[in-house]
C-alpha positions as CSV (number, residue, x, y, z in Angstrom):
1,X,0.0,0.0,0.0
2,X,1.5,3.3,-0.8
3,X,1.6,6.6,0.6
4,X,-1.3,7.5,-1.5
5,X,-3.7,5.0,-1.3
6,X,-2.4,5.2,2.8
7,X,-4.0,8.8,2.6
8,X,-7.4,8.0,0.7
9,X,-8.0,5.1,3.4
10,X,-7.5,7.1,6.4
11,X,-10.1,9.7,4.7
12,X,-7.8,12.7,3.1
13,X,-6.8,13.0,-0.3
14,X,-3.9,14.8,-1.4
15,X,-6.0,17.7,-2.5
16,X,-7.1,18.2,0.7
17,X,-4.7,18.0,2.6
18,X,-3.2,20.7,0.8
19,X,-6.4,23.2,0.8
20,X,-6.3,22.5,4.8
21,X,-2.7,23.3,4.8
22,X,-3.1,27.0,3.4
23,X,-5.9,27.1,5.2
24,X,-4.1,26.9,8.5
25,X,-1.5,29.2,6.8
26,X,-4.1,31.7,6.6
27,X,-5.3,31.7,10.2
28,X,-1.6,31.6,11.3
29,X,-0.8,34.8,9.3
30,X,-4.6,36.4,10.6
31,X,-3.3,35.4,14.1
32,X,-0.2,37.7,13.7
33,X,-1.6,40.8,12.0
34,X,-2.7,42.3,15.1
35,X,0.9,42.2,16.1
36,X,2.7,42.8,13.0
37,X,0.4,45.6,11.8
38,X,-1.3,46.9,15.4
39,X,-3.1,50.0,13.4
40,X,-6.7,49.6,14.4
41,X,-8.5,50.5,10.7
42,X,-7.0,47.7,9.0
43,X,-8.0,45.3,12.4
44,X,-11.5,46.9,12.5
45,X,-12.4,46.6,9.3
46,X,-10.8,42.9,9.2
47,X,-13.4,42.0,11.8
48,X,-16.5,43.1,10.0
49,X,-15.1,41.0,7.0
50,X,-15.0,38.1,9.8
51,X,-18.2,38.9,11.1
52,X,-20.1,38.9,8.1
53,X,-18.2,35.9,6.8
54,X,-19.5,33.8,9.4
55,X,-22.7,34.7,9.7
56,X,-23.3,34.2,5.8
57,X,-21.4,30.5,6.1
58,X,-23.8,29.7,9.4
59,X,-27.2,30.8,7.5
60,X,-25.2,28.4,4.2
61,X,-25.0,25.8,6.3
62,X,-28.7,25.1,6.9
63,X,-30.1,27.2,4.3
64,X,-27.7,26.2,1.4
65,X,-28.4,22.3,1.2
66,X,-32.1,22.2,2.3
67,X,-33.5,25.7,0.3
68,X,-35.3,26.4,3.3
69,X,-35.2,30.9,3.5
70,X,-34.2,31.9,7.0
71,X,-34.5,35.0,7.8
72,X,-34.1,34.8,11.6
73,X,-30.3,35.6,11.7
74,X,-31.1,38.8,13.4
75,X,-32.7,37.7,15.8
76,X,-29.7,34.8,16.8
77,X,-27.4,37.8,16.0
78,X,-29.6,40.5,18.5
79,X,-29.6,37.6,21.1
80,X,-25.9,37.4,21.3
81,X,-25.7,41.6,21.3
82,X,-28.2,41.4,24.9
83,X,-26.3,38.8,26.1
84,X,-22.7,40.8,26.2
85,X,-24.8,44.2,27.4
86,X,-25.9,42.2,30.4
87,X,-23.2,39.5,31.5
88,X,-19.9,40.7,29.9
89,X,-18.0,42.5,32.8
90,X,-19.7,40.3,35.7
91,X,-18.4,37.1,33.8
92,X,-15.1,37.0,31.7
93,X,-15.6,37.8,28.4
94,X,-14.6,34.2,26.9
95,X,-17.9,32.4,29.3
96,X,-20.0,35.2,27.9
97,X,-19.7,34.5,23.8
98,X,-20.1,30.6,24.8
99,X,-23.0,31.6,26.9
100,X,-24.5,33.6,24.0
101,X,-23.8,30.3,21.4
102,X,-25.8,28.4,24.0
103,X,-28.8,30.9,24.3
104,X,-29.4,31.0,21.0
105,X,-29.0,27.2,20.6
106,X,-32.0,27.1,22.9
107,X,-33.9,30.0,21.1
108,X,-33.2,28.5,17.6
109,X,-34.3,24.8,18.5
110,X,-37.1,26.0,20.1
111,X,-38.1,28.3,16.9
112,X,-37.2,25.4,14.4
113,X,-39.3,23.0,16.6
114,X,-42.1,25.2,15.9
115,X,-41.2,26.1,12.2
116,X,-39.7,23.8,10.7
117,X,-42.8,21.9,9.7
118,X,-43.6,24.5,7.5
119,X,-42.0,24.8,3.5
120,X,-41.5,27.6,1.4
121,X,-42.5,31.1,1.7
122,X,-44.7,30.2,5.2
123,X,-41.4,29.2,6.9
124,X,-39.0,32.5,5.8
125,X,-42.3,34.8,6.8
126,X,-42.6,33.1,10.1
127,X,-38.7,33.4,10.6
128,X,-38.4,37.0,10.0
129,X,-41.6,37.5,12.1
130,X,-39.6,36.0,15.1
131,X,-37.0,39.0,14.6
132,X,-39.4,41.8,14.8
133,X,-41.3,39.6,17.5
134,X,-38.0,39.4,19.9
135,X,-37.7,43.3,19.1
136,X,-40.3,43.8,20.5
137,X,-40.4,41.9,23.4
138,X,-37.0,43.5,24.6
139,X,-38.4,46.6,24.1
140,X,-41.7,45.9,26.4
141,X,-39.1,44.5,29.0
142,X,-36.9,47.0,28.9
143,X,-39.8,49.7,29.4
144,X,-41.6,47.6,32.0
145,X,-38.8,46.6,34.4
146,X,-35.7,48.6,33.7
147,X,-37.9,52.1,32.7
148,X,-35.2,52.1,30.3
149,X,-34.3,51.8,26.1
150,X,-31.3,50.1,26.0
151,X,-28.2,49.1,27.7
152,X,-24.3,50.2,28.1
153,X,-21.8,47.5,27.2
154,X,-19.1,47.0,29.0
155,X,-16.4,47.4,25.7
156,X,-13.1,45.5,25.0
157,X,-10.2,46.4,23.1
158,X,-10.0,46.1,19.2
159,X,-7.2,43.5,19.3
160,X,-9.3,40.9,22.2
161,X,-12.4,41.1,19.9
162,X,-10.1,40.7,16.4
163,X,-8.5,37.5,18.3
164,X,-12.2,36.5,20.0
165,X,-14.0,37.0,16.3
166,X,-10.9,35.3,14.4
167,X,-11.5,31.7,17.0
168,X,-15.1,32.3,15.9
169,X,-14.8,32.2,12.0
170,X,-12.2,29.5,12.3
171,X,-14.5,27.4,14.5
172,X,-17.6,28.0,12.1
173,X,-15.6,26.9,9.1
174,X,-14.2,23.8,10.8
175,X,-17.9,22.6,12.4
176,X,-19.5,23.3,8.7
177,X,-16.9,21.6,7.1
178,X,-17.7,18.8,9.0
179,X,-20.8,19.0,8.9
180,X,-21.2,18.9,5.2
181,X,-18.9,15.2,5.4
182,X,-21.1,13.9,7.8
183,X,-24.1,12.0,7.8
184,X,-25.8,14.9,8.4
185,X,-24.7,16.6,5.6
186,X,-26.1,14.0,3.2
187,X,-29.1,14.0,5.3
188,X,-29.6,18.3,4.6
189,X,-28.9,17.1,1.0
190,X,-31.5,14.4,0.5
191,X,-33.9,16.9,2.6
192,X,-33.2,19.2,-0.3
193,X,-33.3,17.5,-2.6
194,X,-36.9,15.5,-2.2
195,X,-37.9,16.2,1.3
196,X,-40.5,13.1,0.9
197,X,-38.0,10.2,-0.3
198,X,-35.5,11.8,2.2
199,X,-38.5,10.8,4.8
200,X,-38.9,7.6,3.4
201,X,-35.0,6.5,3.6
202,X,-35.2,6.5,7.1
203,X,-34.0,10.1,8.0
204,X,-35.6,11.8,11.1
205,X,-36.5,14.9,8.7
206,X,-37.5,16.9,11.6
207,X,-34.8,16.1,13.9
208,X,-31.9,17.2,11.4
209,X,-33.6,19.7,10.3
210,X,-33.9,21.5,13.8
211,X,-30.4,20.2,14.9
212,X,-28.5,22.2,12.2
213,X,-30.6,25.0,11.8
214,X,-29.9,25.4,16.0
215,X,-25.9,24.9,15.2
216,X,-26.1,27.4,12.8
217,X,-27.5,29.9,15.5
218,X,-24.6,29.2,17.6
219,X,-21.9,31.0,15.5
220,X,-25.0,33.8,14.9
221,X,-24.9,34.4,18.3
222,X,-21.2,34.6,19.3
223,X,-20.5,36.8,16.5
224,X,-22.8,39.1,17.6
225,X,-21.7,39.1,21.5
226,X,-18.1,39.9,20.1
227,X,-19.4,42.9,18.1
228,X,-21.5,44.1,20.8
229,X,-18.1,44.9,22.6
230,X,-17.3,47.2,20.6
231,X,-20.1,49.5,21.0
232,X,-20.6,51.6,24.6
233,X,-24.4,51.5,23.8
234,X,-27.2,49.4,22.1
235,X,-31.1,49.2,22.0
236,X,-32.9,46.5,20.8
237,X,-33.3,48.2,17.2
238,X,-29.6,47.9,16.9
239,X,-28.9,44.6,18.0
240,X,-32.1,43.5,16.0
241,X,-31.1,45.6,13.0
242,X,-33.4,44.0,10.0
243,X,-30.3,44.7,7.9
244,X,-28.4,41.1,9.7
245,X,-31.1,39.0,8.4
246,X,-30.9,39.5,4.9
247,X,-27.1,40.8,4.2
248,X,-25.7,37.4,4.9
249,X,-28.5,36.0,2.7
250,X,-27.3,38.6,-0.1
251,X,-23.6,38.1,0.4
252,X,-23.9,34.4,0.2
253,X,-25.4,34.6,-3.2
254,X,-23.2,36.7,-4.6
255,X,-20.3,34.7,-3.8
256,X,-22.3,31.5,-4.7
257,X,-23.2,28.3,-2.3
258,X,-21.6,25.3,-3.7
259,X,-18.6,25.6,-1.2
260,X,-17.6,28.2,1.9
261,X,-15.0,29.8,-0.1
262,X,-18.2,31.6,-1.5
263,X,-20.0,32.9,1.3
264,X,-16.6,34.5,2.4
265,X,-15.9,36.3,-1.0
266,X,-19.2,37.3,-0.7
267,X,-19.4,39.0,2.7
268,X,-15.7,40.9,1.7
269,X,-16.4,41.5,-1.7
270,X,-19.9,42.9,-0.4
271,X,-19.2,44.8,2.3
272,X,-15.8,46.6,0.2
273,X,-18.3,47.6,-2.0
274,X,-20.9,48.9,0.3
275,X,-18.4,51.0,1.9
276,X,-16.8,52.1,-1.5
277,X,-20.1,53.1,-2.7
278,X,-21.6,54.9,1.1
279,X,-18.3,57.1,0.8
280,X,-18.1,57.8,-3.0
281,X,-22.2,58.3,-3.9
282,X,-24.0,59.0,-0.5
283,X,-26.8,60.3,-2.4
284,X,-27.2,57.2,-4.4
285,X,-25.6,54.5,-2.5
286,X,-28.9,52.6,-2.3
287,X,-29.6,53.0,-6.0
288,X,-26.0,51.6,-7.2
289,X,-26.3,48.8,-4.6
290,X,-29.6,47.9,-5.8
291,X,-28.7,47.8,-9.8
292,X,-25.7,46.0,-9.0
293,X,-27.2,43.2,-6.7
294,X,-29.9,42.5,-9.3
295,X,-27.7,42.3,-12.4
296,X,-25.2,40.1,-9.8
297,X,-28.1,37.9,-9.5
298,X,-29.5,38.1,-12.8
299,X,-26.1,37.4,-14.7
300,X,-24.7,35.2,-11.6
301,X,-27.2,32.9,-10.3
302,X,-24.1,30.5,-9.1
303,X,-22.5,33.3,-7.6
304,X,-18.7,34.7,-8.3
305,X,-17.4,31.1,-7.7
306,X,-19.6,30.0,-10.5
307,X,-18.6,32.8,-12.7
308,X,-14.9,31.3,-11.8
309,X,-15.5,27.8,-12.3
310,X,-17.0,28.3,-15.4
311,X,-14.4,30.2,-16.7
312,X,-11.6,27.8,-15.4
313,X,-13.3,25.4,-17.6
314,X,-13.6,27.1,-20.4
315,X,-9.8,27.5,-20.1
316,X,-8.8,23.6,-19.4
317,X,-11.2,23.2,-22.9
318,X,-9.3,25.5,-24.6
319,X,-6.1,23.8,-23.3
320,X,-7.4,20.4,-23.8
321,X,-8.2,21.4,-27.4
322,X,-4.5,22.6,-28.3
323,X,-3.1,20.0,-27.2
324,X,-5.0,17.1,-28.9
325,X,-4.9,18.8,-32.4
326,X,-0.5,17.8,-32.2
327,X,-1.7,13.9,-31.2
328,X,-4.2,14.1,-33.9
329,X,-1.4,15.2,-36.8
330,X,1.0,12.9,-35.5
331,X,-1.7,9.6,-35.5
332,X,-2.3,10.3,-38.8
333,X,1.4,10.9,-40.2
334,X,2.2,6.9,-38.2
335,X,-1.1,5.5,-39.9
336,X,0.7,6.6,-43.1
C-alpha cells in the first residue's frame, strides 16, 4: 500500500490535505496581523469582513443544502448583542460568547421545533416574524422593568475582539466543514433534494432539520456578542437591526453556495463595495447597490465562484483542445 492509497484510506486526499494546509496558513498569518500591523483601521475593518463571513457561512449551512429561506439571523445575531450588554464585565468575556452560542441554541431549537414543519415562503415569513417579534419583546421589558431603552456594554479592546471573532470564524468553518462530510450533511442534501424520499429512507427529517438550523445559531450568536463589545451602547433596534437578516443571505449569493470559499468572497467583496459606494455616492448608495445586486443575480445565479468555475473550464477546454490537435497530426502521419 503506498503513501497514496495510505492517505485516501484514512479519509484525506492529497488535494485536501493541501487546501487544509493554506488554510491553517491563513489563520496563522490572521493570528499575527494584530501584532505585525497593530493599526486599528485595518483590524476593525478585518473584523467586519469576519463577522459577516460567518454569519453568511452559518445561514449556508442550513439554508444552502435544504433551500429552506431563514430569515431569523437577526434575531440569533440581537440575542448574542443582549447577552454581552448584560453579562460581559460580571463574567469573563470568553464564558459570555459561549454563553450567548448556548442561548441562542436554545432559542433556535425552540423556533425550528415550531417552524420547521412549514416549506417555502410560510417558513421564511414566520422566521423574520420571530426577529421583529424578539424586538419587540425586549423593548416591552426593557420599558416595563428597567424604565429604560437600552443598555451600556461593558467594551473590550480592538485587538481581544479581532483575536475572539478570528477563534469564531475558524471554529464556524471547521464545524460546517464537518458537517457537510457527515451523515448529516447528506441528510440536509436528500432533505433538499426530495424532502418526501429523504423521509422515506429513514431520516428523522425533523430532527436534522432542527439540529442544524440550531448549530447554525450558535456561531449567529457569538458573533454578535463579540461585536456588541465594541459598542458603549445598544437598543434592541440595533442589535435586532433587519439589515443582519438578509445581508448574509445577499452576500452568500453573490459569492455562490456550492462551497464556503463563496460565502466568504461574498461577505468581503460585499461589504468593500458597500463602503466604496456609502463614501463615493452618499446620495445614491442605495440606488447603485440595488442595480448591482440584481444584475449580480441576474447574470450570476451560481455566484462569483460559478462565474470562476465556469471560466476555469472554459480555459482547461481551450487547453485540452491545443493540445490534442498535435496527437491528432502525428496519428495520422504513423497510420501513413
Amino acid at each position: 500500500m503506498n503513501n497514496t492509497t495510505s492517505i485516501q484510506t484514512a479519509g484525506f486526499s492529497r488535494s485536501r490535505i493541501i487546501s487544509l494546509a493554506i488554510l491553517a496558513v491563513i489563520f496563522i498569518v490572521l493570528a499575527l496581523l494584530p501584532v505585525l500591523m497593530p493599526a486599528s483601521y485595518w483590524i476593525t475593518r478585518l473584523s467586519e469582513y469576519m463577522r459577516y463571513s460567518i454569519l453568511a457561512i452559518a445561514w449556508v449551512l442550513f439554508s444552502g443544502p435544504t433551500g429552506y429561506m431563514s430569515l431569523a439571523t437577526a434575531a440569533f445575531y440581537g440575542l448574542g448583542f443582549y447577552m454581552a450588554a448584560i453579562l460581559n464585565g460580571p463574567l469573563p468575556f470568553v464564558v459570555v460568547i459561549v454563553l450567548s452560542g448556548f442561548a441562542a441554541f436554545l432559542v433556535a431549537a425552540a423556533i425550528g421545533g415550531l417552524t420547521l414543519r412549514l416549506r417555502g415562503v410560510y417558513f421564511c415569513i414566520f422566521t423574520f416574524a420571530v426577529v421583529l417579534l424578539l424586538n419587540q419583546v425586549v423593548l416591552e421589558v426593557e420599558r416595563i422593568v428597567t424604565h429604560t431603552r437600552g443598555r451600556f456594554v461593558n467594551q473590550e479592546s480592538v485587538h481581544v475582539a479581532y483575536w475572539a471573532m478570528l477563534i469564531v470564524f475558524a471554529l464556524t468553518i471547521g464545524v460546517v466543514m464537518y458537517i457537510r462530510r457527515s451523515r448529516y450533511g447528506l441528510a440536509l442534501q436528500s432533505i433538499g433534494e426530495m424532502e418526501e424520499a429523504a423521509a422515506h429512507s429513514g431520516i428523522n427529517i425533523v430532527r436534522t432539520k432542527v439540529l442544524i438550523f440550531a448549530t447554525s445559531a450558535v456561531f449567529m450568536g457569538m458573533a454578535g456578542a463579540i461585536m456588541a463589545t465594541r459598542r458603549s451602547y445598544i437598543d434592541p433596534g440595533i442589535a435586532f437591526d433587519m439589515q443582519t437578516s438578509f445581508l448574509p443571505v445577499l452576500m452568500a449569493m453573490f459569492g455562490g453556495m456550492g462551497n464556503l470559499v463563496g460565502p466568504v468572497l461574498g461577505a468581503v467583496g460585499f461589504t468593500a463595495l458597500s463602503d466604496k459606494l456609502v463614501v463615493s455616492f452618499p446620495d445614491l448608495f442605495m440606488l447603485i447597490f440595488g442595480v448591482f445586486l440584481i444584475v449580480a443575480i441576474l447574470f450570476m445565479p451560481n455566484g462569483i465562484i460559478g462565474v470562476v468555475m465556469q471560466f476555469w473550464r472554459w480555459v482547461r477546454g481551450r487547453i485540452s483542445k491545443r493540445a490534442a490537435v498535435p496527437t491528432e497530426k502525428g496519428g495520422r502521419g504513423a497510420s501513413a
